[in-house]
N, C-alpha and C positions, 0 to 999 in steps of 0.2 A: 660282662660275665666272661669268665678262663674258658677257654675250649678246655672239654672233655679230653685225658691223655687216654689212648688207644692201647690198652696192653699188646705187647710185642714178644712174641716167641722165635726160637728157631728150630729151624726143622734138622731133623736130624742128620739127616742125607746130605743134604746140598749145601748146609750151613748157612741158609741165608734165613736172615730177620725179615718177620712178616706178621701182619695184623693176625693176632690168635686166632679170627673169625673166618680167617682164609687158609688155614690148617686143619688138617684131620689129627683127632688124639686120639694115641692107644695107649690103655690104662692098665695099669697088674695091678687088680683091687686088694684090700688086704687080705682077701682069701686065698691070691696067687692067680684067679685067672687073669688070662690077661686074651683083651679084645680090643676091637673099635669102638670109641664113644665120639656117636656125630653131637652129643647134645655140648660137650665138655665140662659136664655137671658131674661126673659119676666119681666116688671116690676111690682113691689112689693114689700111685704115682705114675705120671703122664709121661710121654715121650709126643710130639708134633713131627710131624711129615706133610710137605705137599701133597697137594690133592695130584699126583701124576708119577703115572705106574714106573717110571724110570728112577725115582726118587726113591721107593717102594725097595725096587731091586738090589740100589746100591748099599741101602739099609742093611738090607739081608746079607750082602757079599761083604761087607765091611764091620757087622755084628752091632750095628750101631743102636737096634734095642734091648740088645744086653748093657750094653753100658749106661744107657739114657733108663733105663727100670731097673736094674739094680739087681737082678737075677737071670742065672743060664736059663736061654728060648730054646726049644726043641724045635729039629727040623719040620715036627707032625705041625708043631704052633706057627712054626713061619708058613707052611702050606694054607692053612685053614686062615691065618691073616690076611695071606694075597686074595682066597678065592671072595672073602668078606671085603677087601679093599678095593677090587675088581667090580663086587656088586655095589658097594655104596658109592663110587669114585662117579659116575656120571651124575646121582640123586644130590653129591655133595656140590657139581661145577652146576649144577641146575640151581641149588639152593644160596648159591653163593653170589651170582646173577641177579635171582630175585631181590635179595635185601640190600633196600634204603638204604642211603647213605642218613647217617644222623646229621651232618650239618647242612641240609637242606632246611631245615626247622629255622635256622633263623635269619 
């Protein structure tokens, strides 16, 4: 049987390629908001970032999810992203830890 291929993202900051399940997505849904989605089911268009607040920052100083979502970020939106990236960033390297690897099954 093929091994499963592992969708690969990259983040926006750092530019480095990484298993989509080891990224955090922030989504501008088609209504315009735009937030954190840990589940990466929510629809939109996605931008990925490391789970690690130095990656967060360069995002911000270099506009990189203005470019990666497709609409001007306010500075109110970059605030309220960090303080929500902040809270979810330990929940996400906890939740990333826990999950199996899939090719242990066979």
């Amino acid at each position: 049987m093929k091994p499963r291929k592992i969708p690969q993202r990259k983040c926006v900051a750092c530019q480095e390629m990484m298993p989509k399940k080891e990224l955090i997505r922030i989504v501008r849904s088609p209504q315009g908001d735009i937030q954190i989605d840990l589940t990466g089911k929510k629809p939109g268009r996605g931008a990925y970032l490391c789970g690690k607040t130095s990656c967060f920052k360069l995002a911000k100083k270099s506009k990189a999810f203005e470019r990666a979502l497709k609409t001007p970020v306010s500075a109110d939106i970059y605030d309220r992203l960090e303080a929500d990236f902040i809270k979810v960033e330990d929940e996400f390297i906890a939740n990333k830890e826990n999950v199996p690897d899939d090719d242990d099954d066979e």
